[in-house]
N, C-alpha and C positions, 0 to 999 in steps of 0.2 A: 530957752533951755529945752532941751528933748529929754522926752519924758521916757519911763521903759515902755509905757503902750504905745508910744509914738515910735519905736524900734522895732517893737514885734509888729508894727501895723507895715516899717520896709522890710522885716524878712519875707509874708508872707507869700510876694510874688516867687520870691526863689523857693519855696517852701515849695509851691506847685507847679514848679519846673522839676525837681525833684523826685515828686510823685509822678509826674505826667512822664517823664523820660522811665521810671522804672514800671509801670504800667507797658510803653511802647517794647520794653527790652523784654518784655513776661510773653508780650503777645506774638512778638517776632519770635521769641524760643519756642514757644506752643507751634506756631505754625510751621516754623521749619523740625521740630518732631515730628510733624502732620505727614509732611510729606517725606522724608525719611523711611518713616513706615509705610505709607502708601508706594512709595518705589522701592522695594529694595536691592540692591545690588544682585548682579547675577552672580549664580553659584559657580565655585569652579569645576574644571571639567570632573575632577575625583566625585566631585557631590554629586555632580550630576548623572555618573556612573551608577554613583548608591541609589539616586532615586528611580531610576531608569529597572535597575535590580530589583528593588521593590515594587515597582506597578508591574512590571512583568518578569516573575522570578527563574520561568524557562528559559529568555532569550539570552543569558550570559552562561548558563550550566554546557560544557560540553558533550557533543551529541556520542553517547552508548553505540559502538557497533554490534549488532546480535551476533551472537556464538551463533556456528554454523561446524556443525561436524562434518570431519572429512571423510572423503571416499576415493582416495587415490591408489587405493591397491584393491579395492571393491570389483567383480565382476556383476554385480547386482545389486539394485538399488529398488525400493517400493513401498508403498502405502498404505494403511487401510484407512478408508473415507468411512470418517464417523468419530474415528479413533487417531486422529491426524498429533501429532507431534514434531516438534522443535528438529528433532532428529532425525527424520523420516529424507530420503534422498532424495525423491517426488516431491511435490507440493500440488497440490489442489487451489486452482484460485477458481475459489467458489462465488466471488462478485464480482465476478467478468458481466458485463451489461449482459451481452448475449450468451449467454451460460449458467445464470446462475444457478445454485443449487440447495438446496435446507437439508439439516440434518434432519436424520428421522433415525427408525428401526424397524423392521418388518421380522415378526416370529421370530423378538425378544434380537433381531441382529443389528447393532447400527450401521448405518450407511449413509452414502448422499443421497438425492433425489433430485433430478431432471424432471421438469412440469413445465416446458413452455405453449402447449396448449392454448389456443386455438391456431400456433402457427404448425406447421407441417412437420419440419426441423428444429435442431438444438445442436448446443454445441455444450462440450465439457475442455476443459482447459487443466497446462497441466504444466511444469518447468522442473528441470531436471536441477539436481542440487551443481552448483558450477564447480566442485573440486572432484565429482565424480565424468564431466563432460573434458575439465582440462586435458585428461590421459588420452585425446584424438580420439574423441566417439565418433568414428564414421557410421558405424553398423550397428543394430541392437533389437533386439526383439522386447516387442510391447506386449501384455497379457493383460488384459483387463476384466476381473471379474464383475459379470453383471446379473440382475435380473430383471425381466421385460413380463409385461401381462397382453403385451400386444406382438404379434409378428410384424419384423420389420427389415431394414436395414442398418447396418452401421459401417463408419468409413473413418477411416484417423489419417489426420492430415499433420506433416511434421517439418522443421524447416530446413530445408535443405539447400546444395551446391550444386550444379552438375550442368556444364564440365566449368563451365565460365558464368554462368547464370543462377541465380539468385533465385528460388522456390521458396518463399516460405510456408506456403501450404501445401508441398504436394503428398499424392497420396500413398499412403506405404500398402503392401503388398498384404491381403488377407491372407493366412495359412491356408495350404492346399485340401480344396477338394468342399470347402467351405464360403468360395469365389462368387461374384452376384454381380449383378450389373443395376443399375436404376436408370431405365432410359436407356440415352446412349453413354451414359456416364458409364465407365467401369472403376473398379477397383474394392466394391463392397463388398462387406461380411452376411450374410444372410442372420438375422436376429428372430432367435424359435422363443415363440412363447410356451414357458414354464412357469412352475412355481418351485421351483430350484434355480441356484446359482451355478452359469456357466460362467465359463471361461472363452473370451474371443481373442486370439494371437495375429499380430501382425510383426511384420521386419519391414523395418524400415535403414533405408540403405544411403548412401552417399550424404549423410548426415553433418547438417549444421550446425543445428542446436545452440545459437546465438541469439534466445530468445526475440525473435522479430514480429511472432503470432501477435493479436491483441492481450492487452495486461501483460505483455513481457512474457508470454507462452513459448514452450519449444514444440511442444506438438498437441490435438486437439483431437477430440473424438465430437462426430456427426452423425447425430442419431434422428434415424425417421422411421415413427412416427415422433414425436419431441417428448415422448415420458420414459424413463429408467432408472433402475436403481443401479446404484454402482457402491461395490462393495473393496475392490483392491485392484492397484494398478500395479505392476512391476515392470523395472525395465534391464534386459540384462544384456552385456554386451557381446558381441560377435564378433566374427571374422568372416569375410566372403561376403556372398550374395544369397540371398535367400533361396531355403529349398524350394521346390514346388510340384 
């Protein structure tokens, strides 16, 4: 006759089959959570858009064009350096390598400043606003207000066409009577040391003005000895051929 302890003594194998299977199904759930988490599914493309936005919040914002006022019935466009503005029809690119220039002010005036010292030369740079160029600028006279504590020369070189050929530095014509040579070079302005503000005028003729100078320049002033101060550029348009 079987007794009840001699029953519970045949459960107990199944008893820890039982446990031993729900133990094995605990550990397999545990470890496939494990890696679930450790891998997870790639994001779709929309999330990955969001998160893209978020580490870098510039590269989806669309690019601002800058306001550029026009000058298409303008006979005259110019600047003053020191005092430069949005609106101004010149531009001064004042971090051209070889050009650069600092603001300053001399007797309470602001201006740029040319300092390339200890080289010989300098160069100042300069691009015309492009709604005042569209209207066929062939021809226009430059004025440039400077002041120098050295006698010198200066030369503006601007880019030109003529007839079939491509200049983009050549040199426009100093106003008469004011004419210099350096070497055998010609075409310089003679630079008087003062301590006042002149004015040096050139015409420049058969004109390109498709920014081709360095920094996207239309035309350049060449100062030697390489220090000046430059206070206003203006460029107004013509007709013809320069007087002389």
């Amino acid at each position: 006759m079987t007794t009840p302890e001699s029953r519970r003594g045949k459960r107990s194998p199944l008893v820890w089959l039982v446990i031993g299977l729900s133990v094995s199904l605990c550990g397999f759930t545990a470890l496939l959570l494990f890696l679930v988490l450790k891998n997870p599914r790639p994001a779709s493309i929309s999330a990955s858009r969001d998160v893209a936005a978020e580490s870098n919040p510039n590269e989806l914002e669309p690019v601002v064009a800058v306001t550029e006022k026009d000058f298409p019935t303008s006979n005259v466009v110019s600047a003053v350096l020191g005092e430069e503005s949005e609106d101004d029809g010149v531009k001064h690119l004042a971090r051209e390598s070889d050009g650069r220039t600092t603001l300053t002010n001399i007797d309470g005036v602001a201006c740029r400043y040319l300092d390339r010292r200890p080289r010989s030369f300098g160069y100042v740079y300069y691009a015309i606003a492009p709604t005042f160029k569209g209207n066929e600028l062939n021809a226009a006279r430059i004025e440039i207000e400077y002041r120098a504590h050295h006698s010198g020369v200066l030369r503006l070189q601007f880019d030109a066409m003529e007839p079939e050929r491509h200049r983009p530095y050549k040199t426009a014509a100093p106003v008469s009577g004011q004419q210099t040579s350096l070497g055998d070079v010609q075409g310089f302005l003679r630079l008087r040391a003062s301590n006042g503000w002149q004015t040096a005028t050139f015409y420049a003729t058969n004109g390109n003005f498709m920014n081709s100078q360095n920094g996207g320049a239309d035309f350049r002033l060449e100062v030697t000895p390489s220090e000046i101060y430059l206070r206003r550029v203006t460029v107004t348009r013509v007709e013809g051929i320069a007087p002389h």
